[in-house]
N, C-alpha and C positions, 0 to 999 in steps of 0.2 A: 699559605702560599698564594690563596686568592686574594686575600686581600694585599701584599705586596704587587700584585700586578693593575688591580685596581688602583692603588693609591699608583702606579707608576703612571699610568693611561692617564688619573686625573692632574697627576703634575703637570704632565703633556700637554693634556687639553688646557689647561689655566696659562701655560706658558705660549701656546697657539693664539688667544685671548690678549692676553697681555702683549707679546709683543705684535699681533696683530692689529690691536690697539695704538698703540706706539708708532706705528709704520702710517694706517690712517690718519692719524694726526699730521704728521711729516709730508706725505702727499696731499692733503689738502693743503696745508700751508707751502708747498710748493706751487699748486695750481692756482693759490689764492693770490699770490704775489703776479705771476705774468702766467700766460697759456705755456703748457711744458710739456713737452713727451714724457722727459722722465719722472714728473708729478703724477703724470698719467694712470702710467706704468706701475709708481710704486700703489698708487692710489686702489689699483686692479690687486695688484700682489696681496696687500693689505686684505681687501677684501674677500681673496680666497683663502686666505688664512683664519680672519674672524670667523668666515662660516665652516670651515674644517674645524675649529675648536667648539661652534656650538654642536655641530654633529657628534662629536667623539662624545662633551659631554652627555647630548643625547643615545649615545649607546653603550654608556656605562647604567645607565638602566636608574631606579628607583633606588634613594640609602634606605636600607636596614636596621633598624633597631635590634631587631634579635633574630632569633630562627622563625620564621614565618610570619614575623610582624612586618608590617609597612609602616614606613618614616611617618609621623602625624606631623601637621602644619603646626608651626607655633598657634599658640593662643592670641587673638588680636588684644 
């Protein structure tokens, strides 16, 4: 059951990300064309979005390989 809620939180968070992403693009390319309020605005939106997805990331914690193990870094 933990982990269906993890995996739910991290879909969240990737889709926070993603379309956070998505929305930054769109308001710079708003404010890049002429000065805009609503470039502005999505530009702001965008980016409390991006930092709510790195947050949430950041509070699903460390992955797990098994019962008491911590994730190892790939091999370079």
């Amino acid at each position: 059951m933990e982990t269906r809620r993890r995996g739910e939180a991290e879909r969240l968070a990737r889709r926070a990300l993603g379309g956070g992403g998505l929305l930054l693009v769109a308001g710079l390319a708003l404010v890049g064309v002429g000065p805009s309020d609503a470039g502005m605005a999505l530009t702001v939106i965008a980016l409390a979005a991006l930092l709510y997805g790195i947050h949430s990331f950041g509070r699903l914690g460390p992955e797990r390989d098994g019962p008491g193990e911590r994730a190892q870094p790939p091999p370079p």
